[in-house]
MITOR-31119 format. One record per atom (N, C-alpha, C): residue number from 0; residue in one letter; atom name; x, y, z. Coordinates in steps of 0.1 Angstrom, whole numbers, m for minus. Each point is the difference from the previous one (the first is absolute). Layout:
// MITOR-31119
k = NUM | r = a | a = CA | X = X | Y = Y | Z = Z;
...
//
This chain:
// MITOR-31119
k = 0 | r = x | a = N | X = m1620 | Y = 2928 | Z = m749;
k = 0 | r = x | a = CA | X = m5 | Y = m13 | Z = m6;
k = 0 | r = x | a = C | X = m15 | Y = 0 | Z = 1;
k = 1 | r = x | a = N | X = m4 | Y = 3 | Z = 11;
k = 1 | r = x | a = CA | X = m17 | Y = m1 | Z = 1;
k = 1 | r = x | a = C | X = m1 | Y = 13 | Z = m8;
k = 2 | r = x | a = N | X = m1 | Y = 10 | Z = m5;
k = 2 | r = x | a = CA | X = m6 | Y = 11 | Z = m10;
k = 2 | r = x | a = C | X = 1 | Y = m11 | Z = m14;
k = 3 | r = x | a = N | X = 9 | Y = m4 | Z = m3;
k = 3 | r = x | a = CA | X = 3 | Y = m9 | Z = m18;
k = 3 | r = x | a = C | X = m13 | Y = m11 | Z = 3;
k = 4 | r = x | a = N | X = 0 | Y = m6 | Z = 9;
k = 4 | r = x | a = CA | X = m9 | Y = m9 | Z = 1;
k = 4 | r = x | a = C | X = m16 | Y = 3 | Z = 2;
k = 5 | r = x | a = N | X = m1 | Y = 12 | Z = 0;
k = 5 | r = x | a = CA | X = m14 | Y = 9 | Z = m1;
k = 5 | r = x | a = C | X = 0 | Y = 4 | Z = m15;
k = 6 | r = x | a = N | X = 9 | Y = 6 | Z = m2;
k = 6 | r = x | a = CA | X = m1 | Y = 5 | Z = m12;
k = 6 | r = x | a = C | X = m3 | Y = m9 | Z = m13;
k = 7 | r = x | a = N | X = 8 | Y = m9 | Z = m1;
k = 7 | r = x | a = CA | X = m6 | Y = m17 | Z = m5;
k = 7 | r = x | a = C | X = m12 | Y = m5 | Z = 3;
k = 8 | r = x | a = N | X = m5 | Y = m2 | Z = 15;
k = 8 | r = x | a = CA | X = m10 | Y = m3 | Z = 6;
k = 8 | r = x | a = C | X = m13 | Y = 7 | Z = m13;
k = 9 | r = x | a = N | X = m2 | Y = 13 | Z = 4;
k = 9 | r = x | a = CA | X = m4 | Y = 12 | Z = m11;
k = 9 | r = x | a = C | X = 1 | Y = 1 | Z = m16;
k = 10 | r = x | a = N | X = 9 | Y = m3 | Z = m7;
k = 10 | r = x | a = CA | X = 5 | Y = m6 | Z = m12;
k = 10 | r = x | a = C | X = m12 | Y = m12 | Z = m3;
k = 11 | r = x | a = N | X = 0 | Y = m10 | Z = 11;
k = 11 | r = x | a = CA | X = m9 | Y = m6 | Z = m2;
k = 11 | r = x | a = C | X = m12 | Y = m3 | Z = m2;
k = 12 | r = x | a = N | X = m4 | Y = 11 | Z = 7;
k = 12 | r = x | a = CA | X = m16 | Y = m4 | Z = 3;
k = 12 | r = x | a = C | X = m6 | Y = 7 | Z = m10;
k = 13 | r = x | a = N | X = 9 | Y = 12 | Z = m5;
k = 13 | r = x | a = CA | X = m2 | Y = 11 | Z = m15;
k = 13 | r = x | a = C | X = m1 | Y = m8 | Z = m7;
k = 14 | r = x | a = N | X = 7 | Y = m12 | Z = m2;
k = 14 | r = x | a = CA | X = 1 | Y = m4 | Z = m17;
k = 14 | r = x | a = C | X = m12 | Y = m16 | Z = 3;
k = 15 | r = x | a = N | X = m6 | Y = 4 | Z = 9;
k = 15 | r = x | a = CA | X = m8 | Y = m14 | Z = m4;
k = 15 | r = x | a = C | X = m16 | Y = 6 | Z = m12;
k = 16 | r = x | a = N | X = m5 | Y = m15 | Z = m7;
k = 16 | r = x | a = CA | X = m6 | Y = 10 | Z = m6;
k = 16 | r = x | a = C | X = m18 | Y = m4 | Z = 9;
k = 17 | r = x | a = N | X = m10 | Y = 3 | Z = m6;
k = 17 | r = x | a = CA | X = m11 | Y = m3 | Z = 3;
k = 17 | r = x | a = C | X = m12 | Y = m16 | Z = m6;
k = 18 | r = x | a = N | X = m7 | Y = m9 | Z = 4;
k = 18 | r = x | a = CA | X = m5 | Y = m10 | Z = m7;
k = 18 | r = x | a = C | X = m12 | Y = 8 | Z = m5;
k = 19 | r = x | a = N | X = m8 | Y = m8 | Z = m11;
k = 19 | r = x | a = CA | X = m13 | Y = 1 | Z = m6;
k = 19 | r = x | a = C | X = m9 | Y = 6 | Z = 16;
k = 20 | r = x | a = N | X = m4 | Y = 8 | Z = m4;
k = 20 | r = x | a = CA | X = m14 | Y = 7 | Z = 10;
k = 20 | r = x | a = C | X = 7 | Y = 9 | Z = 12;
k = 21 | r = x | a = N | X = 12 | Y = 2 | Z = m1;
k = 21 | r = x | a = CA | X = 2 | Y = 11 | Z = 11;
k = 21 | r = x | a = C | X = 0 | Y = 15 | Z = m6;
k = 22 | r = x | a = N | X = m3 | Y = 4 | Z = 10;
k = 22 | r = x | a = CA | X = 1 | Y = 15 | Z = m6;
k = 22 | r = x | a = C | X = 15 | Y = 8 | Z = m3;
k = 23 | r = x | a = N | X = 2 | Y = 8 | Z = m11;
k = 23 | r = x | a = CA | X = 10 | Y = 4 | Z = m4;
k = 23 | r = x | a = C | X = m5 | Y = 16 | Z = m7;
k = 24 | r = x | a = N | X = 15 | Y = 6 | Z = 0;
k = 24 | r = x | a = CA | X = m4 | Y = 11 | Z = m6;
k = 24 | r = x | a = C | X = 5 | Y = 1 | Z = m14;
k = 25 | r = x | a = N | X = 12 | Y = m8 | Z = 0;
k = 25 | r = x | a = CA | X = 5 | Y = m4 | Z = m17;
k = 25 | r = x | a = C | X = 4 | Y = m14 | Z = m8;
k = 26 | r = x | a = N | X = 3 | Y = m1 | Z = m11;
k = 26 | r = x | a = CA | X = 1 | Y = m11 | Z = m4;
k = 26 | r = x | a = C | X = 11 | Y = m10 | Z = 6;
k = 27 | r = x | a = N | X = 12 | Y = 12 | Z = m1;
k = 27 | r = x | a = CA | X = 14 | Y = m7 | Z = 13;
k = 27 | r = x | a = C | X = m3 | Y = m6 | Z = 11;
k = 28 | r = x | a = N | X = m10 | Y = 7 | Z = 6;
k = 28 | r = x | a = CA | X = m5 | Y = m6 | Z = 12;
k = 28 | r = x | a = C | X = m3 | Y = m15 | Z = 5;
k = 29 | r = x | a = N | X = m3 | Y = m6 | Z = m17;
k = 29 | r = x | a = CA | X = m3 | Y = m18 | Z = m4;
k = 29 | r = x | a = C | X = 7 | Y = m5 | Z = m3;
k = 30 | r = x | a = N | X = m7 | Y = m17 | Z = 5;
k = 30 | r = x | a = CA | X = 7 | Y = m11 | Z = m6;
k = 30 | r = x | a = C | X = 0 | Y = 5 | Z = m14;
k = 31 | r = x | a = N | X = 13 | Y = m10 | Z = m3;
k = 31 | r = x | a = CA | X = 0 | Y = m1 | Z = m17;
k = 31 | r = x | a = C | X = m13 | Y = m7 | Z = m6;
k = 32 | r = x | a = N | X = m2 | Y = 7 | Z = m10;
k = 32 | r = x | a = CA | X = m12 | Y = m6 | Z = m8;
k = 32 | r = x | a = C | X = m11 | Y = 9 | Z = 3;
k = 33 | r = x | a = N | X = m3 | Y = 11 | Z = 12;
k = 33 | r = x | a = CA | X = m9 | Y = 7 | Z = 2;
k = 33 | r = x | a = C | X = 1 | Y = 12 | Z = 1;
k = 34 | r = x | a = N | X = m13 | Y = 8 | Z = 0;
k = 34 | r = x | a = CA | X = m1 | Y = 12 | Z = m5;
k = 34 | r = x | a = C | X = m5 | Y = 9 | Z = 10;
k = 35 | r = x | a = N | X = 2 | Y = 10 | Z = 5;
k = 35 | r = x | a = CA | X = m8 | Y = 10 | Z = 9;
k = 35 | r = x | a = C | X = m12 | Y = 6 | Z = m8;
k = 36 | r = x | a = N | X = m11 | Y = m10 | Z = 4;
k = 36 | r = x | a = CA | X = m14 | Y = 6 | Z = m9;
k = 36 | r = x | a = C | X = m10 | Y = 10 | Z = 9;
k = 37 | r = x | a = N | X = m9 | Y = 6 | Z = m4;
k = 37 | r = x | a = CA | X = m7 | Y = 12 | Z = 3;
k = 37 | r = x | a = C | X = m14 | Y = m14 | Z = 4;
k = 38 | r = x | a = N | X = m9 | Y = m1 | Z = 12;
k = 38 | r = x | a = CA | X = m5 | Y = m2 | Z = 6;
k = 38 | r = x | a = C | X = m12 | Y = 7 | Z = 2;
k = 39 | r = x | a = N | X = m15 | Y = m7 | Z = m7;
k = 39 | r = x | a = CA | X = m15 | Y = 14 | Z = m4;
k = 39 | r = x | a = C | X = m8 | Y = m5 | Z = 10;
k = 40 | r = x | a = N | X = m2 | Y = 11 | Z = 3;
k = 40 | r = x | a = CA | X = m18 | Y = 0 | Z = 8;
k = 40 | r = x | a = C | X = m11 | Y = 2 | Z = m9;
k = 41 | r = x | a = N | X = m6 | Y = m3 | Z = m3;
k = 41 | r = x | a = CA | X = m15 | Y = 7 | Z = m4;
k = 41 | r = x | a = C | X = m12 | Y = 4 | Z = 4;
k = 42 | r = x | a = N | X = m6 | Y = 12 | Z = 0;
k = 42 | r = x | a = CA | X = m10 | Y = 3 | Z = 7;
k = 42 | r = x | a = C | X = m6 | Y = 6 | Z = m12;
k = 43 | r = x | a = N | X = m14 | Y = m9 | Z = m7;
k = 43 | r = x | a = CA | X = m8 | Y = 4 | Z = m8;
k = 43 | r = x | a = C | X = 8 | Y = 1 | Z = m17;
k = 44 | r = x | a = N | X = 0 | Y = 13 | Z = m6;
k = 44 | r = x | a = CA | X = 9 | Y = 0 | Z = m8;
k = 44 | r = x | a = C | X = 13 | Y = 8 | Z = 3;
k = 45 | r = x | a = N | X = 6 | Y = 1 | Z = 8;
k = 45 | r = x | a = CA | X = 9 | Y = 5 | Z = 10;
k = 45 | r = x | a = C | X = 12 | Y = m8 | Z = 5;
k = 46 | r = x | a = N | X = 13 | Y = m2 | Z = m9;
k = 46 | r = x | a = CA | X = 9 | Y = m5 | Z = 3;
k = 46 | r = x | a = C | X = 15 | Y = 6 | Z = 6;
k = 47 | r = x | a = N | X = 0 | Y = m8 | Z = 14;
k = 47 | r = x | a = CA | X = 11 | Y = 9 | Z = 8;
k = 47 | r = x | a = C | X = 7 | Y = m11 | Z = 1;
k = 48 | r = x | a = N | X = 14 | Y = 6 | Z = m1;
k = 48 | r = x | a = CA | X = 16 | Y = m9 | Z = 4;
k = 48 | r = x | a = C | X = m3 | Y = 2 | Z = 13;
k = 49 | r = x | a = N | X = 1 | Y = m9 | Z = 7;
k = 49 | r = x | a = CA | X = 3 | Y = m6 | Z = 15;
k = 49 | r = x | a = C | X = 15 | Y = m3 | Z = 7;
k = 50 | r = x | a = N | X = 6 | Y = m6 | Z = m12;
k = 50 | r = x | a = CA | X = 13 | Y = m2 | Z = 5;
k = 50 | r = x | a = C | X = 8 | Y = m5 | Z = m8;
k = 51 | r = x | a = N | X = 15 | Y = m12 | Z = 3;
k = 51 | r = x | a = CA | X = 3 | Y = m3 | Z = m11;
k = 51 | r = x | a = C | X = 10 | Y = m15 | Z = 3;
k = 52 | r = x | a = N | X = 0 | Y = m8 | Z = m7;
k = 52 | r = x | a = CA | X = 2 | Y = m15 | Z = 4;
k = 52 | r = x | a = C | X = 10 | Y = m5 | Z = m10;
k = 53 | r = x | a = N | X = 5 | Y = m7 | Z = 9;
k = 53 | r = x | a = CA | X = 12 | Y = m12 | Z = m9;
k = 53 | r = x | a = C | X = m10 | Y = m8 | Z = m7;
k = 54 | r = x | a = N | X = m2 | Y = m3 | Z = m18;
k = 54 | r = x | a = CA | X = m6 | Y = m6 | Z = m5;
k = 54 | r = x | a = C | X = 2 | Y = m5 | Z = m13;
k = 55 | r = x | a = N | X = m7 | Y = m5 | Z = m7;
k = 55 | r = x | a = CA | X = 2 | Y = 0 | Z = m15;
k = 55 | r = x | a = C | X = m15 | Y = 4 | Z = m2;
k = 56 | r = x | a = N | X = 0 | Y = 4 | Z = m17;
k = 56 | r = x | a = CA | X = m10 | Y = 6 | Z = m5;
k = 56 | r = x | a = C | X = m8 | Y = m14 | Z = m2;
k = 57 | r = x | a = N | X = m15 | Y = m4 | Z = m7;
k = 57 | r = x | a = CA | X = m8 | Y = m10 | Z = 1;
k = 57 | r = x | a = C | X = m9 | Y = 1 | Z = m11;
k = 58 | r = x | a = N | X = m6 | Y = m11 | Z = m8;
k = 58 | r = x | a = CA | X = m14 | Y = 2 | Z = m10;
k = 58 | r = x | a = C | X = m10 | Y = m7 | Z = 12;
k = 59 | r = x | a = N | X = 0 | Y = m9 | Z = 7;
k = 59 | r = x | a = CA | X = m8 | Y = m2 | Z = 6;
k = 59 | r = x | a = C | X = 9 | Y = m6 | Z = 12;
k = 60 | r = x | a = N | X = m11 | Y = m12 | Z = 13;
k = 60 | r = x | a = CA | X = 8 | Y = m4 | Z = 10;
k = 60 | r = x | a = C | X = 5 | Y = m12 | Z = m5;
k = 61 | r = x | a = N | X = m1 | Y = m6 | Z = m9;
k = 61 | r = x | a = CA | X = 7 | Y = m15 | Z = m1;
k = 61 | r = x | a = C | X = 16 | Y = 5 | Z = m2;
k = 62 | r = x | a = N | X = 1 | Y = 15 | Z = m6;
k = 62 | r = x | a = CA | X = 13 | Y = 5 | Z = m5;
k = 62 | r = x | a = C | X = 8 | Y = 2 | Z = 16;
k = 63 | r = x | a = N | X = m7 | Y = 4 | Z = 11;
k = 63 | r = x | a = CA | X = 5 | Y = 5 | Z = 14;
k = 63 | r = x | a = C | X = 9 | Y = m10 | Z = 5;
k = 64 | r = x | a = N | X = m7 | Y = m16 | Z = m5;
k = 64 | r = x | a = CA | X = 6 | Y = m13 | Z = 9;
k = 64 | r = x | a = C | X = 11 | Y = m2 | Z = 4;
k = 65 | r = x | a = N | X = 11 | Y = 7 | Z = m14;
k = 65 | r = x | a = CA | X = 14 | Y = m2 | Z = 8;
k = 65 | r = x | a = C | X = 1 | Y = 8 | Z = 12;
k = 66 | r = x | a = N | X = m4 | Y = 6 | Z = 3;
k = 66 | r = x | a = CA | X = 4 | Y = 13 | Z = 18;
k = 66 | r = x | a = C | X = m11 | Y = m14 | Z = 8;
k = 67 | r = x | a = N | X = m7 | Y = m5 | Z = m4;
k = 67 | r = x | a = CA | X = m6 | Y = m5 | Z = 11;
k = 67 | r = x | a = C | X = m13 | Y = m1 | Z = m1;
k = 68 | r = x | a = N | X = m6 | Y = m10 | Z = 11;
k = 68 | r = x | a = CA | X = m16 | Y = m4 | Z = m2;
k = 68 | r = x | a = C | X = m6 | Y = 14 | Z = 5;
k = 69 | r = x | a = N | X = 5 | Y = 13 | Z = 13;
k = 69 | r = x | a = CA | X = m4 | Y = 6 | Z = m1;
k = 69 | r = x | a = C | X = m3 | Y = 17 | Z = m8;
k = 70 | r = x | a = N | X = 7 | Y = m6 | Z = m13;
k = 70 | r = x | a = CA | X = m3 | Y = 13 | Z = m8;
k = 70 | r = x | a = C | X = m11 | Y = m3 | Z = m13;
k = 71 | r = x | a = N | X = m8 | Y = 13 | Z = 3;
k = 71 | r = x | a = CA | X = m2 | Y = 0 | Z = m12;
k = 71 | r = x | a = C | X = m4 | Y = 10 | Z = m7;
k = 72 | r = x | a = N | X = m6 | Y = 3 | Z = m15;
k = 72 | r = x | a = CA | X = 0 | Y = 14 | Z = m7;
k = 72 | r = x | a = C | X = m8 | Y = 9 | Z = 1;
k = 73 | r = x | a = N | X = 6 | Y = 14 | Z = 2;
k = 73 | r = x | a = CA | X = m9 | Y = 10 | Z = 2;
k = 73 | r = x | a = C | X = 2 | Y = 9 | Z = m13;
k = 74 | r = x | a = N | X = m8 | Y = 8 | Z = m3;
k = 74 | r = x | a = CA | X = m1 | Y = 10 | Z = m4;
k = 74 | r = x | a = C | X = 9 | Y = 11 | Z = 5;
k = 75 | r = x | a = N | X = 6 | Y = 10 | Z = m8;
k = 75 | r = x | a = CA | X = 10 | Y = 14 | Z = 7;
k = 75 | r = x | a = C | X = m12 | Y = 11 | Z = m6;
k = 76 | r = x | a = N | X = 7 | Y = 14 | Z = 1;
k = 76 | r = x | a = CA | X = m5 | Y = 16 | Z = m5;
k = 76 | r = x | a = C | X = 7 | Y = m7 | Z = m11;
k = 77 | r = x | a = N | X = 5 | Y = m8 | Z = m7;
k = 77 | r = x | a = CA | X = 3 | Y = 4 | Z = m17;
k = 77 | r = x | a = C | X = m4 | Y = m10 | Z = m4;
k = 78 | r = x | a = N | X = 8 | Y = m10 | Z = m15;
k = 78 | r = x | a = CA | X = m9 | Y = m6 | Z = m5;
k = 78 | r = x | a = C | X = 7 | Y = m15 | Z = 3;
k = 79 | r = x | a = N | X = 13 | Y = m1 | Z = 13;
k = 79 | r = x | a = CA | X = 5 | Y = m11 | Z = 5;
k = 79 | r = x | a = C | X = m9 | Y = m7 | Z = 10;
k = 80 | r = x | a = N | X = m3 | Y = m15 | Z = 2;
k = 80 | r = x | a = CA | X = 1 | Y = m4 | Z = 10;
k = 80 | r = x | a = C | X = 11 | Y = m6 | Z = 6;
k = 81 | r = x | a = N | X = 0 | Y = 2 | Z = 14;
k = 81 | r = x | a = CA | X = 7 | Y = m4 | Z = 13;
k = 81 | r = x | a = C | X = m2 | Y = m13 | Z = 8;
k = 82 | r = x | a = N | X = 9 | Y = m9 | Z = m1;
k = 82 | r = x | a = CA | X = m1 | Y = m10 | Z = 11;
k = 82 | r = x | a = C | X = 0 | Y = 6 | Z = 13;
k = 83 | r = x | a = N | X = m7 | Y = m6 | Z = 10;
k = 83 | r = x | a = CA | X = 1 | Y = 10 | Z = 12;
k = 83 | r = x | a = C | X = m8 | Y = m13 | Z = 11;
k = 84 | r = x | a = N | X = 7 | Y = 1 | Z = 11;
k = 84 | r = x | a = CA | X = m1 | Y = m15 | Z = 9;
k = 84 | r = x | a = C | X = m17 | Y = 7 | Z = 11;
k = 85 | r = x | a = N | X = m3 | Y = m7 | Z = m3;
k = 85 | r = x | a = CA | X = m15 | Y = m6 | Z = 9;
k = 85 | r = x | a = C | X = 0 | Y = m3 | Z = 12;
k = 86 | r = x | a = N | X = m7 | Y = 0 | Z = 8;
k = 86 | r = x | a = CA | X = 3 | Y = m9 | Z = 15;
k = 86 | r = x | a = C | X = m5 | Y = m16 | Z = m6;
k = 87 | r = x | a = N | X = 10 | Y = m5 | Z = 9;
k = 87 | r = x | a = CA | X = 1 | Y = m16 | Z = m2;
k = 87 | r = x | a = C | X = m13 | Y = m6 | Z = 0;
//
């Protein structure tokens, strides 16, 4: 009995998904409605992927507001921007 109830336990915690601004490595990884986006640094003309986030794509921050007061648009290495959360 207690192995079924681990095993379920585990079942569980697999299938939850992620909210806006956590880090993920795929799109399954997310809430519905979001996307595992690539996350830029820039140094000069020098653009590095850093990581990668539960998000939606953005034209600017007014577009961020549904995830919240703390996102807003960044620039990526391509020609997307990323909502991507701020400190409060």
């Amino acid at each position: 009995m207690t192995r079924i109830l681990i095993i379920v336990a585990l079942a569980a915690c697999g299938t939850s998904s992620l909210p806006a601004g956590a880090k993920c490595t795929a799109t399954a990884d997310c809430d519905s409605g979001l996307t595992c986006l690539d996350v830029a640094q820039f140094s000069g003309t020098t653009c590095t992927t850093v990581g990668k986030t539960c998000s939606t794509t953005c034209t600017d921050d007014p577009s961020c507001a549904p995830l919240g007061a703390n996102f807003k648009c960044f620039a990526t290495c391509t020609a997307d921007k990323v909502c991507a959360m701020t400190a409060p």
